[in-house]
C-alpha positions in Angstrom: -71.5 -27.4 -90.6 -70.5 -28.7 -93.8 -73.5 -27.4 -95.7 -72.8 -29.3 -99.5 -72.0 -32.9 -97.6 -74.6 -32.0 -95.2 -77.2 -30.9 -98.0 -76.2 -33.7 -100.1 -77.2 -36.2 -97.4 -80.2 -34.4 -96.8 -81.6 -35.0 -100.1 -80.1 -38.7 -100.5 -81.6 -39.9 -97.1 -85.2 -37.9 -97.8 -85.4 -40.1 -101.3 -84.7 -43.0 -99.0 -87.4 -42.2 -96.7 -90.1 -40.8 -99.7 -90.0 -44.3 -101.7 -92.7 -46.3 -99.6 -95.2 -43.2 -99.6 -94.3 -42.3 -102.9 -95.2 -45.9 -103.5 -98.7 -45.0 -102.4 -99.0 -41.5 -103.1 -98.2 -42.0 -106.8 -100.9 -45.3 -107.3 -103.8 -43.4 -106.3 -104.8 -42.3 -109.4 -104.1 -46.1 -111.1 -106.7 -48.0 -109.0 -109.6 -47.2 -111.6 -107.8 -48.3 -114.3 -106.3 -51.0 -112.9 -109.6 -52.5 -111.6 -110.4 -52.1 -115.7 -107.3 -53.8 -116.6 -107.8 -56.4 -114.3 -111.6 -57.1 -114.3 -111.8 -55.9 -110.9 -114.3 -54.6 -108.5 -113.4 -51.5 -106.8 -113.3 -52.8 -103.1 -111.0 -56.0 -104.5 -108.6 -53.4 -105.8 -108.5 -51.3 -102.9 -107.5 -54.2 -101.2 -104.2 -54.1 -103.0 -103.4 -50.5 -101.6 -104.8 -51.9 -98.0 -102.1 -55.0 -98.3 -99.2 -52.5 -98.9 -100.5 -50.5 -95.8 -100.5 -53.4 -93.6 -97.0 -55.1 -94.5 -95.3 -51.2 -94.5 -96.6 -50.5 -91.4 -96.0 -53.8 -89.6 -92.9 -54.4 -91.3 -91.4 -50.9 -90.1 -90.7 -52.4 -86.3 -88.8 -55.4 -88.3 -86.1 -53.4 -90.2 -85.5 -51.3 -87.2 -84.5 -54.3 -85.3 -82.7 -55.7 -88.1 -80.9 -52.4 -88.6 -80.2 -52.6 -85.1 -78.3 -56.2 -85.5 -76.8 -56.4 -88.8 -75.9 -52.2 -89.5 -77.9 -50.0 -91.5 -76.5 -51.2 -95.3 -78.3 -55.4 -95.7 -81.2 -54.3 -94.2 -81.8 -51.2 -96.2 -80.4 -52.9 -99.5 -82.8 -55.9 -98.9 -85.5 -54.1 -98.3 -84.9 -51.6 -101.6 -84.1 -55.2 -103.5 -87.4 -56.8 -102.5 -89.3 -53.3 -103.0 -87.9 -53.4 -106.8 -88.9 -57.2 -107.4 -92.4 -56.7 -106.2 -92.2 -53.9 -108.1 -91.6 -55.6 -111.2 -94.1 -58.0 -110.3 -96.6 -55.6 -110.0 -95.6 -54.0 -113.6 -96.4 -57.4 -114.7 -99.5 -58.7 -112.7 -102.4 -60.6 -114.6 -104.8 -60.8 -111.7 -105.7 -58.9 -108.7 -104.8 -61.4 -106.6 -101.0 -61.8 -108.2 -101.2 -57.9 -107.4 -103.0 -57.7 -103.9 -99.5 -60.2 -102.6 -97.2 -58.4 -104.7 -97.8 -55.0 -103.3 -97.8 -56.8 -99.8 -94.0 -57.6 -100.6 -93.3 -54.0 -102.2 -94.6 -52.8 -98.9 -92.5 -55.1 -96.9 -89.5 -53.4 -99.0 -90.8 -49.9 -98.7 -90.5 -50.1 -95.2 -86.8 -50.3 -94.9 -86.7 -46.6 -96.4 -88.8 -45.2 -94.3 -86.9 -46.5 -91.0 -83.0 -47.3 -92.5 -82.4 -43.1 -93.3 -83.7 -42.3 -89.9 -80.9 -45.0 -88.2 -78.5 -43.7 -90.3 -79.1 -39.9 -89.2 -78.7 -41.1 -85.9 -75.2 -42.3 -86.4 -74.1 -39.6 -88.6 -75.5 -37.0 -86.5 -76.1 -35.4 -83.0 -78.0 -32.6 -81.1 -78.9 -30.0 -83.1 -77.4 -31.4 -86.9 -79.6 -34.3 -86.4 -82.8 -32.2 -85.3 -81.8 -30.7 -88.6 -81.4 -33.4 -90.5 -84.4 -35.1 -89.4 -86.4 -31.5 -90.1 -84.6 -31.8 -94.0 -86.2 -35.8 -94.2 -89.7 -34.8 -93.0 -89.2 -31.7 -96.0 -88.5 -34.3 -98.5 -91.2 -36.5 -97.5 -93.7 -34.4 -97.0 -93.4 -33.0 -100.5 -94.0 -36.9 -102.0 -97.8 -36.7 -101.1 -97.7 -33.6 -103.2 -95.5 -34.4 -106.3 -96.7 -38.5 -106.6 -100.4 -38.0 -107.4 -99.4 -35.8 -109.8 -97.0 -38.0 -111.3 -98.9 -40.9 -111.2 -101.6 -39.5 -113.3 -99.4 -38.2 -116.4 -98.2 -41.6 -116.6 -101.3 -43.1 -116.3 -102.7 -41.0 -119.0 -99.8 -41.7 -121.4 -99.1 -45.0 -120.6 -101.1 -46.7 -118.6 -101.5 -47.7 -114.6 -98.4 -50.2 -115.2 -95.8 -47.5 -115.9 -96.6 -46.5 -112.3 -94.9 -49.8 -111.0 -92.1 -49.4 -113.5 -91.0 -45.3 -112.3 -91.2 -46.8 -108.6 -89.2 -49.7 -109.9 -86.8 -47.6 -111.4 -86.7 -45.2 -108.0 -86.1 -48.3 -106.2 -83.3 -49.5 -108.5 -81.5 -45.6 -108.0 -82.0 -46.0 -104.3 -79.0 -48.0 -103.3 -76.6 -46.2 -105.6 -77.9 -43.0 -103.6 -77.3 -44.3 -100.3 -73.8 -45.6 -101.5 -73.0 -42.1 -101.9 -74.0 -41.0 -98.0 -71.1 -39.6 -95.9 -69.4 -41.3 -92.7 -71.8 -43.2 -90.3 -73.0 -46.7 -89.7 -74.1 -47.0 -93.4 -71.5 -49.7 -94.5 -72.2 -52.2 -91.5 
């Protein structure tokens, strides 16, 4: 096995795959302030997080099909690209409602990482490298619900609920220079 290049793709591909949840995991703590910010009730602002839900989730079955069609690299880069324009978007919201469609699209975009990586282990690996590789993804994102929270409420603390939408921003912005750097496989088509 080539354990750096193998290693290195592990990492690159679990980013991939963390952004979405990390998208959620790391907003938690905002939705207080953010109702606050936004003259809000509580159950308005949860809708926000409930919008994002519902376009990752449904939008998951899309990018696999797309990925499918048109190769694993304009799917996954659209997705990333509409993921950091909502993002921005969300950085810059005025109203709930501005924000409640805004995460709907950043949820669109999150879920291209979460199904693009998982493609792209398929074609890169087989047998027992992939069960690997797909064991090393799960690692990755299962230490996002863990790390975000965390995250989310140091920069909430020091600079408010829409520095949140500007770190995911900028995580979505280093996401297709990481998958640029992924080995051989379908990645490029």
């Amino acid at each position: 096995m080539h354990s750096a290049h193998y290693l290195r793709n592990a990492i690159l591909l679990g980013l991939l795959t963390a952004v979405g949840p990390f998208a959620v995991d790391m907003y938690l703590p905002a939705l207080p302030a953010i109702g606050t910010s936004l003259d809000a009730p509580a159950n308005t602002v949860m809708l926000s997080l409930t919008s994002y839900f519902v376009s990752f989730g449904l939008f998951q079955l899309l990018f696999g099909s797309l990925a499918d069609v048109y190769g694993r690299k304009l799917p996954l880069y659209g997705g990333i690209a509409l993921f950091v324009l909502a993002g921005i978007g969300c950085a810059l919201a005025n109203s709930i409602e501005a924000l409640i469609v805004l995460r709907f699209l950043q949820g669109i975009g999150g879920a291209a990482g979460i199904i693009v990586p998982r493609a792209i282990v398929r074609d890169m690996y087989s047998g027992v490298e992939e069960v690997k590789m797909m064991s090393m993804l799960m690692l990755v994102f299962s230490v996002s619900p863990l790390l975000a929270p965390l995250a989310g409420s140091f920069l909430i603390q020091d600079f408010g609920w829409r520095a949140v939408f500007w770190v995911l921003t900028a995580i979505g912005i280093a996401s297709p220079w990481h998958a640029g750097h992924l080995g051989q496989g379908n990645v490029a088509a």
